[in-house]
C-alpha positions, 0 to 999 in steps of 0.5 A: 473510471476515468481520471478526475483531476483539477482544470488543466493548466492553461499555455500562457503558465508555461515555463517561459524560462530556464529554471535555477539549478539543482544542488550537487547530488541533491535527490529533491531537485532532480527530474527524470523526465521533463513533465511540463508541456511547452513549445520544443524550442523552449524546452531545449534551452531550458535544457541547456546549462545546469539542468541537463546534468540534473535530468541525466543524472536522474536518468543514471540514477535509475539506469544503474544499481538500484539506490532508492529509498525504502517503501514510505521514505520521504526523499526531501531535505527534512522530515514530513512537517506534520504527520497525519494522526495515522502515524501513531502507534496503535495495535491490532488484534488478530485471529486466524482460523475462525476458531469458536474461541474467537467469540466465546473468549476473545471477544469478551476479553476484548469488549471488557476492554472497549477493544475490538478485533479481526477475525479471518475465517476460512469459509469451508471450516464455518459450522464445523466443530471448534469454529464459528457458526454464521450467527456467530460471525454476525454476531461479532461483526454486528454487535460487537464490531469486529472486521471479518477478513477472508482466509481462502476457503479450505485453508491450503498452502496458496503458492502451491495451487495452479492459477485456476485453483488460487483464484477459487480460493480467493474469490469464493471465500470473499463470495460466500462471507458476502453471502452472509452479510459480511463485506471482507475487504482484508486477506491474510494468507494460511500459514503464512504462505504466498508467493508473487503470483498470490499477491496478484490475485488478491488485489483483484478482490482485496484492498490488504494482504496480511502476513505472517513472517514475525516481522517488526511493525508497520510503518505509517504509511503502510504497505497493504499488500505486506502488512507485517504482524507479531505471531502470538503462539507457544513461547511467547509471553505477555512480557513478550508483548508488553515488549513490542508494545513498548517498540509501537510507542517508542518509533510510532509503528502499528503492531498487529498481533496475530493469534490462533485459537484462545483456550483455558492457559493451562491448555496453551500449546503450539498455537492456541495461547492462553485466555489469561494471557489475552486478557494480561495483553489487553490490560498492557495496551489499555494501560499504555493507551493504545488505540486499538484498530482493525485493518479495514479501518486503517485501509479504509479512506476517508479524504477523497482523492484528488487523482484517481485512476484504474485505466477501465477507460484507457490511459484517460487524462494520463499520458505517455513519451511511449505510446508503443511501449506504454499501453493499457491492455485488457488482460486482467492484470490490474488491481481492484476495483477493476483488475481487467485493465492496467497499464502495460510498461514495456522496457526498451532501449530508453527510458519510458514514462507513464505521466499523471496530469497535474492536480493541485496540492498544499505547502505543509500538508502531507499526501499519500501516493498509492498505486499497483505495481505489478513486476512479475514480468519484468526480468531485470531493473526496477519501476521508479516512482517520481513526484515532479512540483510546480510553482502557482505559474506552472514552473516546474521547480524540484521534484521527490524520487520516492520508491523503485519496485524491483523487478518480480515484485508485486506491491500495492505502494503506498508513498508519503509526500509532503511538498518540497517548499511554499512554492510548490503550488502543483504536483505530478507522478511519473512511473519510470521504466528504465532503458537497462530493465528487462521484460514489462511491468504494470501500473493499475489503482492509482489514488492520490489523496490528502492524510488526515491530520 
């Protein structure tokens, strides 16, 4: 696919002149790398004077200690203006292992509610005994609305399987749920388990990865890669719940419940939870009115983007200061929805930098920056992320540090960024690999869209 972006900028709106410095140690005002194309003398006075300090210290920035902002941070003087009604608190309902109690229970109680859910079903147990038939599934995907998720074929611990094996899982789990009519496009993990190499497989196929570490809720505008969830089991009470609903509302988060099998609640044991207790927890959203979603709902787009990129055509409208060191390479390294071909970004003895071109944004509005970021190669350092800002005329005037991925980490980031001021007409991406990293990291599936309001 190749990169669609607005008309390039024409030469007579390059920067023609030295720009106003930036604040002592403000974050907003800084470029790692000039992102501007003019005439190299222009550049170099420019350069001179208050700005060349900027940049290095930029550069220090990502050369030292890593001291970017969490996942999702907004590195800009206030807070994003106005928050897209993503950014509210919602819950979804989660139910793994495909259980027959899933529809036979659960989804009454929901529907009760006006609520739907998400079930992941792995494959290989469908038709067994306790679990859902495919009439079943149908039925709670057609009828009823209900996402079906993948939950690998035969249910194993997958940072235990060889590279062959996991791909298996993954792939013929979302395979078979096609087979019968059901477009998976979330994944959540048996046990809970995975593992870097997990993480990698599943962006081929899938546009989510769905934990199960017991963490706090998800902050808009989530990681799909790590969607954290609430584990309902033995021990956990409706007040328990109507707990972490309270949370949900309170920082505007997205809580997602994770469940097991649902069973008459005198029989609730380790992970089968109680169907009264169901039922209490859904009286709790619905009284407090919470929206109940799904998580293909919230991965789901629904502006189109005005960058997008997966590279299966070469580093198209994008560019590089490193063309030796940045390349796209076909070795199957990338995400969906065309994992062959990624960008490549080999550590050096200087920074090097992969460059969106230029697209249009708006003062005021809020915009998502996702990407795939793949570091299981890299040794040692951090790939940063970077927002640079232009003026109507094509001036560079501030830019946004928004994330850094560490090293041996694999994440699909999804970055929140609201322009720095009125003048900012124009906006660019850099991903920077720095001169003190070690070994490669990969770029893939960049989009970059407007949040709904």
């Amino acid at each position: 696919m190749r990169t669609r972006i607005p008309p390039p900028l024409s030469p007579a709106t390059r920067v023609t002149s030295c720009l106003a410095a930036p604040a002592a140690g403000s974050k907003t005002s800084v470029r790692p790398q000039p992102h501007h194309h003019q005439p190299k003398g222009q550049e170099q006075a420019c350069a001179q004077a208050p700005l060349q300090e900027a940049i290095a210290a930029a550069s220090a920035q990502l050369s030292g200690a890593p001291r970017s902002p969490p996942l999702a941070a907004v590195v800009a003087p206030g807070a994003v203006s106005a928050l897209p009604w993503q950014a509210r608190a919602q819950v979804s309902f989660t139910f793994d292992d495909g259980y027959s109690s899933v529809a036979e229970r659960a989804a009454p109680i929901l529907a009760a509610r006006g609520f739907r859910g998400t079930a992941y079903v792995n494959t290989g147990a469908v038709g067994k005994p306790s679990h859902l038939t495919w009439k079943q599934i149908d039925s709670l995907q057609q009828q009823q609305g209900w996402e079906i998720g993948s939950h690998t074929v035969s249910h194993p611990a997958i940072s235990q399987l060889n590279a062959r094996q996991l791909a298996a899982e993954l792939k013929q789990s979302q395979r078979t749920l096609e087979e019968h009519g059901v477009h998976a496009t979330t994944f959540a993990a048996p046990y809970g388990d995975y593992d870097s190499r997990a993480l990698a497989q599943a962006a081929k196929f899938y546009d989510a990865f769905r934990m199960f570490d017991d963490a706090p809720q998800n902050v808009w505008p989530f990681q799909a890669m790590k969607v954290q969830v609430r584990t309902v089991q033995a021990g956990v009470t409706p007040a328990d719940v109507a707990q972490w609903l309270d949370e949900a509302i309170a920082n505007k988060r997205w809580l997602v419940l994770a469940l097991h099998d649902i069973v008459p609640t005198d029989k609730a044991q380790d992970w089968a939870w109680g169907d009264s207790q169901l039922a209490a927890i859904a009286d709790e959203v619905a009284r407090r009115g919470l929206p109940v979603v799904t998580l293909a709902e919230v991965f789901s787009h629904t502006r189109p983007p005005v960058l997008i990129e997966d590279f299966s055509g070469g580093l198209g409208a994008f560019r590089t200061d490193a063309p030796k060191a940045v390349r796209v390479k076909a070795d199957n390294a990338g995400a969906k929805p065309e994992p062959r071909h990624a960008v490549a970004m080999q550590a050096g003895a200087k920074n090097v930098h992969l460059f969106s071109p230029q697209f249009e944004v708006t003062a005021g509005d809020t915009w998502v920056l996702e990407s795939y970021v793949d570091n299981q190669a890299l040794k040692r350092g951090g790939l940063g992320i970077y927002v640079d800002e232009y003026d109507a005329q094509g001036r560079w005037c501030s830019g946004q540090y928004l994330a850094e991925i560490p090293a041996g980490d694999v994440q699909r980031p999804r970055l929140a960024y609201t322009p720095s001021s009125p003048e900012v007409q124009r906006a660019a991406v850099q991903w920077i690999m720095p001169s003190t990293a070690e070994g490669v990291g990969r770029v893939d599936s960049v989009r970059f869209y407007k949040a709904d309001r």
